[in-house]
N, C-alpha and C positions, 0 to 999 in steps of 0.2 A: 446530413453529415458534412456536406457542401462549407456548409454554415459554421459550422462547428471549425474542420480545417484551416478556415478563414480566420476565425478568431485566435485562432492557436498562435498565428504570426503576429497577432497586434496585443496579445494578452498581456502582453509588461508593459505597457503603453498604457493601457488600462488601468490595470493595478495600482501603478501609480510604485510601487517598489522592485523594478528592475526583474527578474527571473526568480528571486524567491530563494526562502531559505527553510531546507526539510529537515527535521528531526527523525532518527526512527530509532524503537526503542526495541531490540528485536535480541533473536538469537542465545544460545543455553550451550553449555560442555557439546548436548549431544548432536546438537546443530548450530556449528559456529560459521557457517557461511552464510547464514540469510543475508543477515545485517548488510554485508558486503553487495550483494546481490540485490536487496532494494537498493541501498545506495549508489549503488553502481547506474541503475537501472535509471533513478532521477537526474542524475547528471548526465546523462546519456537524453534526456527529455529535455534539459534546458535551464534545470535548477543551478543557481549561481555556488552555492554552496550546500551540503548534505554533513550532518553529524549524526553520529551514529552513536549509541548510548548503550555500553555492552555488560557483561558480566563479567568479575576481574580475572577467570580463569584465562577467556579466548580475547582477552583485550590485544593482548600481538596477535592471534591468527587474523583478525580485523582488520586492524592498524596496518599489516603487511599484506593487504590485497591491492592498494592501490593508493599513491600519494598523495590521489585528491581527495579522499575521504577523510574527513575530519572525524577522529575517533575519541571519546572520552567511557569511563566505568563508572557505575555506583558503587564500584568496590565492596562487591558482596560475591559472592560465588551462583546465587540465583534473586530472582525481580521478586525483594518482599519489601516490607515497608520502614527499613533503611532507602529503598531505590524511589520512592514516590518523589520525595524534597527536590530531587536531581533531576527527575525525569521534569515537574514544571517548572525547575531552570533551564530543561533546554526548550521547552513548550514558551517559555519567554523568546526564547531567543528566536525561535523558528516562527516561520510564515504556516506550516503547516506540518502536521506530525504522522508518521505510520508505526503503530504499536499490534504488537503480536506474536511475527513471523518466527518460529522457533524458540518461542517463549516455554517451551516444556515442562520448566522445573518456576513456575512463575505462582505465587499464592493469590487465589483467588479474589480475597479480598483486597490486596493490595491495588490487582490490576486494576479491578474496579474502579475502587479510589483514583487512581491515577487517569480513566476515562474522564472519570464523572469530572475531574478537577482540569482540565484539559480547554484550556476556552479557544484554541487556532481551530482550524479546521481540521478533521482527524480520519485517519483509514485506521481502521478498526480490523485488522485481520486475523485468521487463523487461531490459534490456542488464546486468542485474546475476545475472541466474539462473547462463547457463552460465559465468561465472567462479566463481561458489561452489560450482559442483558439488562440489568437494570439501572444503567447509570445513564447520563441524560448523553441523547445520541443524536439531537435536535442540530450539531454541526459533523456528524459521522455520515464515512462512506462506508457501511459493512463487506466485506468481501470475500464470502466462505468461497470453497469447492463445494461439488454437488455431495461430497460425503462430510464436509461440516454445518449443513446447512438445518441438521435436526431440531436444535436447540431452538431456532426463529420458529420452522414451524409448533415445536413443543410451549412455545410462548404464547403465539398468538392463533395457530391456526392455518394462517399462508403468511406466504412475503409479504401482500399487497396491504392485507391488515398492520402488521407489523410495522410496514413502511408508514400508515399511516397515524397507528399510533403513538409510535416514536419518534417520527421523524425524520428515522435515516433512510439515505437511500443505499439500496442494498444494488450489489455485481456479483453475478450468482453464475461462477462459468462453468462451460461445459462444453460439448457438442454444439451447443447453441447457449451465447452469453445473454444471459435473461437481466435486464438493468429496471430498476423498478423505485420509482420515484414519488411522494405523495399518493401508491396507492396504483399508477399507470405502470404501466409493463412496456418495453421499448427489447427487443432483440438485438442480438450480434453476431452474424454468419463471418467475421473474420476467422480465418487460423485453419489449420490444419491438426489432422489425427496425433500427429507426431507433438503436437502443443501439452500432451499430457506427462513430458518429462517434466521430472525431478525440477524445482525453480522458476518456473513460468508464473505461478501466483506471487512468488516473492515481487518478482519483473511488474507484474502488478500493480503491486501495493506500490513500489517505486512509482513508475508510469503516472498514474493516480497522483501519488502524495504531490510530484511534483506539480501536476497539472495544478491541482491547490494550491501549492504556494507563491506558484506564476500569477494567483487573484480568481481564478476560475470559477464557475457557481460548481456547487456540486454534481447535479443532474448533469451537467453536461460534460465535466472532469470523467464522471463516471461511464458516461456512454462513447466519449472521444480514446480513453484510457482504455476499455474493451478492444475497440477498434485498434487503434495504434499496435497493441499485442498483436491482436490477430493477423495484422498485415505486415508486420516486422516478423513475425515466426512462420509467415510463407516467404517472405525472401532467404529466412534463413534455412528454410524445407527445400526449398529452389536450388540449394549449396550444396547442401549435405544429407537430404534424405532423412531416412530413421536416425542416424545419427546427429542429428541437432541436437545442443545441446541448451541449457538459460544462456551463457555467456554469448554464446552466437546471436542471442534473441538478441540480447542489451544491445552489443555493438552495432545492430544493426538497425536500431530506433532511431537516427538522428537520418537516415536515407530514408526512412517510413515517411518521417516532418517533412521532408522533405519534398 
């Protein structure tokens, strides 16, 4: 982890394109704060800029969370496939993408489509997992909870197969964040009981996406991204107890880098 730490500070250095620039395509009517909340969560990591890509009902409740989120709609009321075209325009523009979070009312096929057609690096989360099951996931970071993780095993069997036949590497959190790469299993004792509010996976996906578009390999996006949660939602356990809430998480990732 040492290691990893270390690279975190020179990773735009590397990359060779400065901090990076995150897509995410996220959030429905009946969950309009994701969006916000990854977004929130990558700029809070380090990402120079984060666009968010919403549906045109909560396009203001988005746009009015915060004035550094760059917010654009596919001007559709839900993710079908009027939304693909737009979605790999911002997939142009970004260093790396997170699709999913709050995706509720999102047609299966579409989403798909828009995985499989996705050539950045890509977090692949929540109502967006079992639609890409079968789209190429060969630069995907999967990242269910323990109650969306059915679908990987209903695929393949375990994660470890999974990971290895497709590619991606899967961040499977919990009680203990299971990271699992080419098939190898890697753990994550960060975080605290209280880590299981509302928004902590969004924070996630955020954490992660950016770490991608900072240049990051996966495997280790994905096991630095566990961490970074888990030790930013004990300083914010350390604040406020059971009442922690995501927003406390976010603000408090740039003291975690730290």
């Amino acid at each position: 982890m040492a290691r990893l730490q270390r690279t975190l500070s020179n990773v735009s250095d590397v990359s060779g394109h400065d901090n990076g620039r995150v897509g995410v395509v996220a959030g429905s009517v009946e969950f309009p704060n994701q969006p916000a909340l990854v977004g929130r969560a990558a700029l809070r990591t380090g990402s120079d800029h984060v666009r968010a890509l919403v549906a045109d009902p909560i396009y203001d409740i988005v746009a009015g969370h915060s004035p550094n989120l760059l917010v654009d709609t596919y001007g559709q009321r839900g993710f079908a496939d009027g939304a693909i075209d737009r979605t790999f325009e911002l997939a142009d523009w970004a260093d790396a993408v997170v699709i999913g979070p709050g995706l509720v009312d999102a047609d299966p096929s579409a989403m798909r489509e828009a995985v499989d057609g996705i050539d950045v690096p890509i977090v692949v989360d929540a109502l967006a997992i079992e639609p890409a099951l079968d789209a190429d996931l060969s630069n995907a970071i999967v990242t269910p909870s323990s109650s969306e993780n059915g679908p990987l095993y209903e695929s393949a069997g375990s994660l470890e197969t999974f990971s290895e036949e497709t590619g991606a590497v899967i961040t499977l959190t919990g009680d203990v964040d299971v990271i699992i790469a080419n098939g190898e299993r890697l753990e994550n004792e960060t975080g605290t009981s209280a880590m299981s509010v509302a928004g902590t996976g969004d924070t996630l996906a955020g954490i992660i996406g950016s770490l991608l578009g900072q240049g990051m390999d996966r495997r280790d996006a994905a096991e630095l991204g566990a961490w970074i949660l888990g030790k930013t939602g004990e300083l914010a356990t350390a604040e406020y107890g059971p009442g922690v809430v995501a927003t406390d998480v976010i603000e408090r990732i740039p003291k975690t880098i730290r």
